[in-house]
C-alpha positions in Angstrom: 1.4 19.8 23.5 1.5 20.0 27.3 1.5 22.4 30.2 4.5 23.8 32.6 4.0 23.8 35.8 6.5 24.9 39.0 9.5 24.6 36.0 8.5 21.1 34.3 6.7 20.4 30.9 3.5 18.3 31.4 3.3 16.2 28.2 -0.1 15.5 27.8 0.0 14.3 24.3 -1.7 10.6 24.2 1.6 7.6 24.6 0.7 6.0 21.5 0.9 9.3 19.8 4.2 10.1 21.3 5.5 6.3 20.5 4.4 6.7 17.3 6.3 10.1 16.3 9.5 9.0 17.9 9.8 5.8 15.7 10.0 7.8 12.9 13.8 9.0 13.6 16.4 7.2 11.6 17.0 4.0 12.6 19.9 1.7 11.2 17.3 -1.4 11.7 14.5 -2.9 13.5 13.6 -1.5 17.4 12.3 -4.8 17.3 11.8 -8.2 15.4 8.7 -8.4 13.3 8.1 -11.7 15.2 7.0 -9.6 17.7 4.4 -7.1 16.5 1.6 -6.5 18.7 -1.1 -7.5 15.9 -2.9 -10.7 15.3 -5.2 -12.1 13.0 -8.3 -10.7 14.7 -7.1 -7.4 13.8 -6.6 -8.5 10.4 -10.1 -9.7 10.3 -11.0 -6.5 11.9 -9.5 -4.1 8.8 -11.6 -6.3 6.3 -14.5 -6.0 8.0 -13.9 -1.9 8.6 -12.2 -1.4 5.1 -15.3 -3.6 2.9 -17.9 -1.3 4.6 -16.1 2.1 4.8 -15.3 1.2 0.7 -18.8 0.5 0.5 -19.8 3.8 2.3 -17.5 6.1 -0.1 -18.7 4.5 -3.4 -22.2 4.9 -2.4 -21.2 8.8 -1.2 -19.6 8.9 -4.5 -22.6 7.7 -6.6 -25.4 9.4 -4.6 -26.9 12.2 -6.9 -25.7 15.4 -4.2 -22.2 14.3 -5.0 -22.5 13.7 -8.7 -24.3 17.1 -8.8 -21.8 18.7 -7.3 -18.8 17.5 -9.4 -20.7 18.6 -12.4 -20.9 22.4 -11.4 -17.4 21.9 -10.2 -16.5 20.3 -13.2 -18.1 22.4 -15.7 -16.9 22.6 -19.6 -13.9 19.4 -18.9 -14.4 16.3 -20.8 -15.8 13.8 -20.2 -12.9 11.6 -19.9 -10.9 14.1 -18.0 -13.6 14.0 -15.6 -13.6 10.7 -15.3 -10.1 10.3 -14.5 -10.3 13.0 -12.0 -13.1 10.9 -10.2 -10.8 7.7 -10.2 -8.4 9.3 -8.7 -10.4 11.3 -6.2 -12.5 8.0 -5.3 -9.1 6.1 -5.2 -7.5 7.9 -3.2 -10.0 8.5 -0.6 -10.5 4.6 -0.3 -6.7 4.3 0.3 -6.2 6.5 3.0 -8.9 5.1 4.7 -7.1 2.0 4.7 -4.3 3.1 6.1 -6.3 5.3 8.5 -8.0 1.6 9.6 -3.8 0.4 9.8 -3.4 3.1 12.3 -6.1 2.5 14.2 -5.8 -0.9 14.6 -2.0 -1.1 15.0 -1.2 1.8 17.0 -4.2 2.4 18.8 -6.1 -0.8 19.8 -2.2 -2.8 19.5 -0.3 0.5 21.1 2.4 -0.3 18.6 4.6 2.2 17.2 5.0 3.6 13.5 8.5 1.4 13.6 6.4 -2.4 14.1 5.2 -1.2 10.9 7.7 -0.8 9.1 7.5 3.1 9.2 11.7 4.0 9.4 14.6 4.9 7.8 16.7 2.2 6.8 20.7 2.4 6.4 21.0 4.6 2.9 22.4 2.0 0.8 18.8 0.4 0.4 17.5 3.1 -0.8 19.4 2.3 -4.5 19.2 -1.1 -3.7 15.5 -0.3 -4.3 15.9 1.2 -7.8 17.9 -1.9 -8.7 15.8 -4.0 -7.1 12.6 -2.1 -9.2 14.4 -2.2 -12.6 15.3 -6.8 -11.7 11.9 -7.0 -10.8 10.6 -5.5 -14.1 12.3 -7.9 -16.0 11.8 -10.7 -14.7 8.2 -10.8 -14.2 7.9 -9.1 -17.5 9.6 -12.6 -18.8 7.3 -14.7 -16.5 4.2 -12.4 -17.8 5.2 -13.0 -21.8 5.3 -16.8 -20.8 2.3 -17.2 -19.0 0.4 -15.4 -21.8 1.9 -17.7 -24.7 0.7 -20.1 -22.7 -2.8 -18.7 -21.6 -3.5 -16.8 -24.9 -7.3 -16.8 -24.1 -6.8 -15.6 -20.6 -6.7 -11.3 -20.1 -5.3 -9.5 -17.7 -8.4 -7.4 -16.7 -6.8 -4.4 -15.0 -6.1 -2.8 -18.0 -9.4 -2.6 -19.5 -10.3 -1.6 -16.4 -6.9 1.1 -15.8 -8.0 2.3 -19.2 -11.5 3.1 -18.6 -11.0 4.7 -15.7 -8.1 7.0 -16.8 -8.2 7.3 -20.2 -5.2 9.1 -21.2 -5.0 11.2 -18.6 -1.8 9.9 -17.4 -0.8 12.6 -14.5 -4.3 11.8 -12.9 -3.0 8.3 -13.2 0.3 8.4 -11.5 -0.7 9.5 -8.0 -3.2 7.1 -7.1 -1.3 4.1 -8.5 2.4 5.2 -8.5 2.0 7.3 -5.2 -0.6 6.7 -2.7 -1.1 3.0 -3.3 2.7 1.5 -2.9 2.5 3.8 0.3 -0.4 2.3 1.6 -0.3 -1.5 0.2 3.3 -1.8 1.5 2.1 -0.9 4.9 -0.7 -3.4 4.5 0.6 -6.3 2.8 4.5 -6.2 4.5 3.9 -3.9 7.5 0.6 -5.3 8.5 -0.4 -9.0 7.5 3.6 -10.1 7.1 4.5 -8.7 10.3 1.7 -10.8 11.7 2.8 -13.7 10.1 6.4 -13.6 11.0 4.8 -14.1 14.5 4.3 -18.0 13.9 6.1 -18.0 10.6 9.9 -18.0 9.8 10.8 -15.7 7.1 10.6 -18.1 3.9 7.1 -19.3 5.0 6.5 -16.0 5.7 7.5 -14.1 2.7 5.7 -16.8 0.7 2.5 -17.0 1.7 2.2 -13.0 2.1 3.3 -12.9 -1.5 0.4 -15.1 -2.5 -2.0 -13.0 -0.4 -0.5 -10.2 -2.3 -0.9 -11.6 -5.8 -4.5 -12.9 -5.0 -5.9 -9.9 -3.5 -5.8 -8.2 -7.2 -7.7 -10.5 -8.5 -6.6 -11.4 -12.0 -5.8 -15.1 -12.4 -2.9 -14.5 -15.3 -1.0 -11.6 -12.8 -1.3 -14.1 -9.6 2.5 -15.8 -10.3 4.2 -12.7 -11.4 2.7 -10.6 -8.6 3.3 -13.9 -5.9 7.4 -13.9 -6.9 7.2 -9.1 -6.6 5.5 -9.9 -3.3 7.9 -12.6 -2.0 10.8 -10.2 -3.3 9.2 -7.2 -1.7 8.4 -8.7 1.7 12.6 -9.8 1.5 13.4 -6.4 1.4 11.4 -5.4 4.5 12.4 -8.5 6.6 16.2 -7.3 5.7 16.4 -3.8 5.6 14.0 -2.9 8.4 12.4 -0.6 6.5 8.6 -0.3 3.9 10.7 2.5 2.0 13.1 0.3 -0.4 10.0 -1.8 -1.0 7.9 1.3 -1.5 10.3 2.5 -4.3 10.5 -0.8 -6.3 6.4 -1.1 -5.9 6.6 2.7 -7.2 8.6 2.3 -9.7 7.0 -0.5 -11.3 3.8 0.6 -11.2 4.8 3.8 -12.8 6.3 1.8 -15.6 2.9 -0.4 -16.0 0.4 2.4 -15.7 2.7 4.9 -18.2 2.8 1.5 -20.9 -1.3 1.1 -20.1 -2.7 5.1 -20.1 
């Protein structure tokens, strides 16, 4: 956008906007430490308080009988569980992006921080199969930690399948973009772009990478996954701190969902 006048191009597109865009171009590293990000923990307060009531706000949308009305004539003569699955999905989604649309807001609007304090660039190449590597180590060895923990638990579940299951079905392909897509994009840009990069701020990186990797494990919510998912989170919030980059840590949280939600659905 912008205007030319007497030979020279007005930009008139917002700074934040134009900060923003040009973070995204490839980038061997960091423009900056993530000790520095803009962000503090009122703005982390701030997305809880705006994501709890804008997921509140869908889900009611969702459930109010205009809506439900309207998926049945859209969704005439499927099954039952296929329309399910294509709810989940549609409701998942929906309540992901507008996470990361409260991110945005928050990060590069009321911060004016750029896509790059996020995390939001292109590391050097070499990452990016360091991330499959990383994914496949990962799978392993929390798979071990898992078996162990439920020898030793036997009577304790891990809930999210039931609940994986009863939402998808065995509609796999609905399955895969909500969990395998759209949440390692935005939860990696939460949990490592967004709350670690606020704690490297009074944190070094081992206190750091800990304690956001405990917040990561306790925010799902399932007692028998919170030490597997503390050690992925640790590892994963490694991987940013090092490479710059959310996309190597986006491809190991990818790549083990996809592996989990295939052995669930």
């Amino acid at each position: 956008m912008g205007a030319r006048h007497n030979g020279l191009v007005l930009d008139d597109t917002p700074a934040w906007i134009q900060r923003a865009a040009g973070a995204l171009r490839p980038s061997p590293g960091r423009s900056r430490p993530a000790s520095t990000v803009p962000w503090d923990w009122t703005d982390i307060a701030l997305f809880f308080a705006v994501f709890l009531t804008g997921w509140l706000l869908i889900s009611a949308l969702a459930l109010s009988p205009a809506v439900q009305s309207w998926g049945d004539s859209l969704l005439r003569g499927v099954p039952t569980a296929e329309r399910t699955a294509v709810g989940s999905l549609t409701l998942q989604t929906a309540v992901y992006v507008m996470g990361l649309a409260v991110i945005l807001v928050l990060a590069l609007g009321r911060r004016h921080g750029r896509l790059a304090d996020l995390g939001w660039r292109w590391p050097r190449w070499w990452w990016l199969p360091l991330g499959v590597v990383a994914a496949a180590a990962s799978y392993e060895m929390l798979t071990l930690i898992s078996d162990v923990l439920q020898a030793l638990f036997p009577q304790v579940t891990n809930g999210q399948i039931p609940e994986v299951q009863g939402e998808y079905g065995t509609y796999v392909g609905f399955a895969i973009p909500a969990v395998s897509v759209v949440a390692p994009i935005v939860e990696e840009t939460f949990f490592r772009g967004f709350v670690y990069g606020w704690m490297r701020r009074q944190l070094n990186v081992p206190a750091a990478s800990v304690l956001s990797g405990i917040f990561f494990a306790l925010l799902h919510f399932q007692p028998i996954i919170v030490l597997p998912l503390a050690v992925l989170g640790v590892g994963l919030a490694l991987l940013y701190e090092y490479s710059g980059s959310l996309l190597p840590g986006m491809i190991v949280h990818a790549l083990f969902n996809l592996v989990e939600i295939v052995s669930i659905v």
